[in-house]
C-alpha positions in Angstrom: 16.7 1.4 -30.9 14.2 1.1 -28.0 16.3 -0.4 -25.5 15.3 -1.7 -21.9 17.5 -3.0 -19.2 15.4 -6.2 -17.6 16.3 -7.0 -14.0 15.5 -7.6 -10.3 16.3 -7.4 -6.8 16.1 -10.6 -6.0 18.2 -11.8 -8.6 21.2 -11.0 -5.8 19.4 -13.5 -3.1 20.9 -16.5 -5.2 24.8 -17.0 -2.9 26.9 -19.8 -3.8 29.9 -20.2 -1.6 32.0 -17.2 -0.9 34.1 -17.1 -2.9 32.4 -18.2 -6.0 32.9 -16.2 -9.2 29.0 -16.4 -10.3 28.6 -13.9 -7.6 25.5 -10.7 -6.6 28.6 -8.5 -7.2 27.9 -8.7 -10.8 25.0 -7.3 -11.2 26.2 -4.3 -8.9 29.2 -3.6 -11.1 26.8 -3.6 -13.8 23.8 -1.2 -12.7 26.4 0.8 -11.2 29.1 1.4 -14.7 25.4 2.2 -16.3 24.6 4.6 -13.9 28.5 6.8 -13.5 28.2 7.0 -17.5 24.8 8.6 -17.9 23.6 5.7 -19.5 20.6 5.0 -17.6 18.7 7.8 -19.2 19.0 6.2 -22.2 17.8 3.4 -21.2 14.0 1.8 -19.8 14.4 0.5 -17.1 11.9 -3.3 -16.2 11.5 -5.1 -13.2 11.4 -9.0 -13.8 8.5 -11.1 -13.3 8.2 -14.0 -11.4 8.2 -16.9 -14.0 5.8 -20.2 -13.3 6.9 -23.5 -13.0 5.6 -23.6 -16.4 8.1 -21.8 -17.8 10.7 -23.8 -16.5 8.7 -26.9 -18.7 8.9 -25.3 -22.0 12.6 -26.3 -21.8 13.4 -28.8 -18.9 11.8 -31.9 -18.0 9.2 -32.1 -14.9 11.8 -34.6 -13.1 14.5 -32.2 -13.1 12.6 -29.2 -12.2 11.3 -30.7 -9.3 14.9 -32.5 -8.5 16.0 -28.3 -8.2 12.8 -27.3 -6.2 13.1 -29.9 -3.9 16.9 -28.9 -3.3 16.3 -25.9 -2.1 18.1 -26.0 1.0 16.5 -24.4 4.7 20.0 -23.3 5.3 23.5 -23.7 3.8 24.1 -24.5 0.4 22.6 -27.7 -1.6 25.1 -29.0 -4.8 23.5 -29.7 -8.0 26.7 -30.3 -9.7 30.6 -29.6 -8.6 30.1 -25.8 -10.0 26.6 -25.1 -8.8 24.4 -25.0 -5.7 21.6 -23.8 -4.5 20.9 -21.8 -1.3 17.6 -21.0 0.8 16.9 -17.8 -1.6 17.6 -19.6 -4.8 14.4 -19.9 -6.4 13.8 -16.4 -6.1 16.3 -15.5 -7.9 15.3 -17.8 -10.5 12.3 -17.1 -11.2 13.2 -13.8 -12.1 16.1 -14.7 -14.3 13.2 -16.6 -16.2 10.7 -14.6 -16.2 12.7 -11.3 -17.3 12.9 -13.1 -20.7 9.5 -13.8 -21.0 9.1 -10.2 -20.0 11.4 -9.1 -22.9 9.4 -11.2 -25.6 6.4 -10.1 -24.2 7.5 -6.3 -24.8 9.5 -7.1 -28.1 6.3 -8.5 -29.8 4.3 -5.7 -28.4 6.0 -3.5 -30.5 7.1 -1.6 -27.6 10.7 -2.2 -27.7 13.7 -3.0 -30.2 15.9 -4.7 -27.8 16.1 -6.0 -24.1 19.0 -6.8 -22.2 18.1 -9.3 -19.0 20.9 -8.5 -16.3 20.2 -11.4 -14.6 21.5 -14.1 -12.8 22.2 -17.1 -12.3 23.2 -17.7 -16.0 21.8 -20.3 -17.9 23.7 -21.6 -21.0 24.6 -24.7 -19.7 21.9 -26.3 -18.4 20.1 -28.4 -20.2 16.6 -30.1 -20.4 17.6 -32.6 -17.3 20.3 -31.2 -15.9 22.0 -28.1 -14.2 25.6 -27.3 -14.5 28.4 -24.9 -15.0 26.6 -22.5 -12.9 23.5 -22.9 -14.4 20.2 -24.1 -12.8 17.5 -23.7 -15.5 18.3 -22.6 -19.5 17.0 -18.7 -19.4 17.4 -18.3 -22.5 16.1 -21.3 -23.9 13.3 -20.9 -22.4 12.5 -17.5 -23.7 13.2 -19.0 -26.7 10.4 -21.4 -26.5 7.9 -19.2 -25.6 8.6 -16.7 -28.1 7.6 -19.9 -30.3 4.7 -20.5 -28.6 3.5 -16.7 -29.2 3.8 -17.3 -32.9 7.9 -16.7 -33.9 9.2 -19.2 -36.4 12.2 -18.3 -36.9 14.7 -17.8 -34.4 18.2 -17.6 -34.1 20.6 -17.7 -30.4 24.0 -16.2 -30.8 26.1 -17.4 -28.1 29.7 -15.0 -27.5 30.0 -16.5 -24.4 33.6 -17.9 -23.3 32.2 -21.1 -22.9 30.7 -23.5 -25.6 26.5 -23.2 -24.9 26.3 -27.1 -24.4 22.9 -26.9 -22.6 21.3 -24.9 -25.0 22.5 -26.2 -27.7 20.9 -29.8 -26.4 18.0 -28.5 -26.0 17.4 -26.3 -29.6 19.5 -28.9 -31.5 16.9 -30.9 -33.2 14.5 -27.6 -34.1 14.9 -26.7 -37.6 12.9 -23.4 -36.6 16.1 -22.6 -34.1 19.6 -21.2 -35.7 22.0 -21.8 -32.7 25.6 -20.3 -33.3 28.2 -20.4 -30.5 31.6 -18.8 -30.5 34.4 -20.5 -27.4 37.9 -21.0 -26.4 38.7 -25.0 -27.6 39.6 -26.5 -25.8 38.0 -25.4 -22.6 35.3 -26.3 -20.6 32.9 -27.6 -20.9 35.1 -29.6 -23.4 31.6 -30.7 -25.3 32.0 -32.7 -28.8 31.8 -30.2 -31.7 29.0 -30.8 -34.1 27.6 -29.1 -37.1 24.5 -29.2 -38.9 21.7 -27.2 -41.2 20.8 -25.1 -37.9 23.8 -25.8 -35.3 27.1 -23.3 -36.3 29.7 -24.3 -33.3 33.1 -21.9 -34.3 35.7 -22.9 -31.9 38.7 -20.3 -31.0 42.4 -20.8 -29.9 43.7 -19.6 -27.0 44.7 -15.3 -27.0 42.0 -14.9 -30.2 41.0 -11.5 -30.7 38.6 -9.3 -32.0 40.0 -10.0 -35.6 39.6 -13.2 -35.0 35.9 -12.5 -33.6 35.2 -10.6 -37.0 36.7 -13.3 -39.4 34.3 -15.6 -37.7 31.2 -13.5 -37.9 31.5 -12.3 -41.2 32.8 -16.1 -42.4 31.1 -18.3 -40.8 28.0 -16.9 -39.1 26.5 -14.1 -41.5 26.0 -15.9 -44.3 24.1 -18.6 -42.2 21.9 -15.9 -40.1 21.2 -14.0 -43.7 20.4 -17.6 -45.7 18.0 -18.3 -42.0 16.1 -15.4 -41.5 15.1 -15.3 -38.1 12.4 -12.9 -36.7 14.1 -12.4 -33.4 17.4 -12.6 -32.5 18.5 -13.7 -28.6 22.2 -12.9 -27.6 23.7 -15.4 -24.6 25.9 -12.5 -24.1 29.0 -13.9 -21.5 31.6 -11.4 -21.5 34.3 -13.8 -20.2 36.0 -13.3 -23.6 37.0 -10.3 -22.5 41.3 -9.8 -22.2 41.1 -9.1 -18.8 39.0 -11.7 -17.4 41.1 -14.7 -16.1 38.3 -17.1 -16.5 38.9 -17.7 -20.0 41.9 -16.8 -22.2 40.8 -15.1 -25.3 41.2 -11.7 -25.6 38.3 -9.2 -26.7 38.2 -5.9 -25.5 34.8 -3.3 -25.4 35.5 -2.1 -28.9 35.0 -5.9 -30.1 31.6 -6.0 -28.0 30.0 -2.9 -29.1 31.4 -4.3 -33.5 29.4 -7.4 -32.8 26.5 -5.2 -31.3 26.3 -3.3 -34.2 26.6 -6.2 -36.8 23.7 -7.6 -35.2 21.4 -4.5 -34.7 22.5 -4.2 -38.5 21.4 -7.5 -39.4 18.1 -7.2 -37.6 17.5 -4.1 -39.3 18.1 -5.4 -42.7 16.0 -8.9 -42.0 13.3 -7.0 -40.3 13.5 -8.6 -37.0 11.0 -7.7 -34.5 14.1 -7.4 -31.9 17.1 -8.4 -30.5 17.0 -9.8 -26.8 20.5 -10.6 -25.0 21.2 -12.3 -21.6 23.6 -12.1 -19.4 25.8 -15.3 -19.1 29.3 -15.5 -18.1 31.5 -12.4 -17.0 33.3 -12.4 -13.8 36.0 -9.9 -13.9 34.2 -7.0 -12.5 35.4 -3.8 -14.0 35.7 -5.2 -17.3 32.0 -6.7 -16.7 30.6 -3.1 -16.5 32.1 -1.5 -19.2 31.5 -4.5 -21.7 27.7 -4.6 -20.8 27.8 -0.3 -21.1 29.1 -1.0 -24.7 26.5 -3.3 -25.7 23.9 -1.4 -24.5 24.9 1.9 -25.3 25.5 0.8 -29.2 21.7 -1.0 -29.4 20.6 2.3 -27.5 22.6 4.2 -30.5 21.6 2.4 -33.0 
């Protein structure tokens, strides 16, 4: 597959306090595992855009987005919730983190690419339409999702692997028959939402220590025969990697050969349903080393494909 790596500088200007997990660091251990393993040849490489305000109102309402802009802080650090704040370089940040998945649409329905991976930050899977949490300011991904719609996609589907349940985007796509929204998490565990079910909403709660037989039982159980019966013309990933064994934010226990499985179910599927692409995020993921490799595996298998 034609594969591109989406990020941007200024993605590392958003700082929470020091010691916060959601950290620049990330994206360094990331660029930097794709580069020592040759992968970046592979590989095109995109610089972000700067989204609009705009783009933030496919998906949030105009009183929170200006609640967030107006919290930008001249110094220090400004809470939006008990997980996440905002400092003095925020927005910049943000506005790349959006507008790398509008730049990933963009090259997807151009026919110019297979896949797109945003390395991007901060995450977005919990914020929804009014407000920010669990790290989250705005909902990247449901945002790119909108405006895929509004280029002329019906059919799409979000896969969420991400530790945590995807509450925000989950309220925001919930009520779109046009949106398949599957989400894979440790219950219980934050963000300890109500688990609901419906034509387009497949929520697959995990035990503590599951593992990657327990990630394939659910795929090929519960969420295959829903993408197949849905057939989506683009696939987005909210790919956390805080499943992962060795990252102590969560406590299931994937490992890279589990991540680059899924990949390839996925850039299976797509193939078989004629998708015009597959475009994944970056969400959770705050063990470092196991960060870098997971994200190598999922790139290197759509790359492979």
């Amino acid at each position: 597959m034609r594969t591109a790596i989406i990020s941007h500088p200024h993605c590392r200007k958003h700082k929470m306090h020091e010691a916060h997990p959601e950290c620049p660091n990330r994206l360094d251990a990331i660029s930097d595992r794709i580069l020592a393993s040759g992968l970046d040849i592979a590989l095109t490489h995109l610089s972000a855009p700067k989204a609009q305000v705009a783009h933030f109102a496919l998906a949030h309402d105009n009183a929170h987005i200006e609640q967030v802009l107006a919290a930008i802080p001249a110094q220090g650090l400004a809470e939006l919730d008990g997980d996440t704040s905002l400092c003095g370089d925020s927005l910049k940040a943000i506005e790349r983190a959006v507008g790398a998945g509008i730049l990933a649409v963009d090259e997807v329905l151009a026919g110019r690419l297979d896949a797109a991976f945003c390395s991007v930050r901060p995450p977005g899977h919990h914020a929804s339409r009014a407000q920010s949490a669990g790290f989250c300011v705005f909902n990247n991904v449901a945002i790119a999702v909108a405006y895929a719609k509004q280029q002329g996609v019906k059919r799409i589907a979000i896969l969420d692997i991400d530790v945590h349940h995807g509450d925000g985007t989950q309220a925001i796509v919930k009520d779109d028959t046009d949106v398949l929204f599957c989400s894979l998490f440790q219950y219980p565990f934050y963000p300890n939402s109500e688990i609901e079910n419906s034509d387009t909403v497949v929520n697959s709660p995990l035990p503590i220590a599951s593992d990657g037989n327990d990630l394939k039982a659910l795929y090929t159980q519960q969420w295959l025969p829903r993408i197949r019966a849905f057939k989506p013309e683009l696939i987005f990933i909210s790919a956390g990697f805080d499943a992962h064994l060795e990252d102590d934010m969560g406590g299931l226990k994937f490992v890279e050969s589990d991540y680059a499985w899924f990949t390839e179910q996925i850039a299976t599927l797509s193939t078989e349903l004629n998708c015009l692409g597959i475009i994944s995020y970056l969400e959770g993921g705050y063990d470092l080393s196991s960060l870098g490799r997971s994200v190598e595996t999922h790139l290197r298998t759509l790359a492979e494909f």
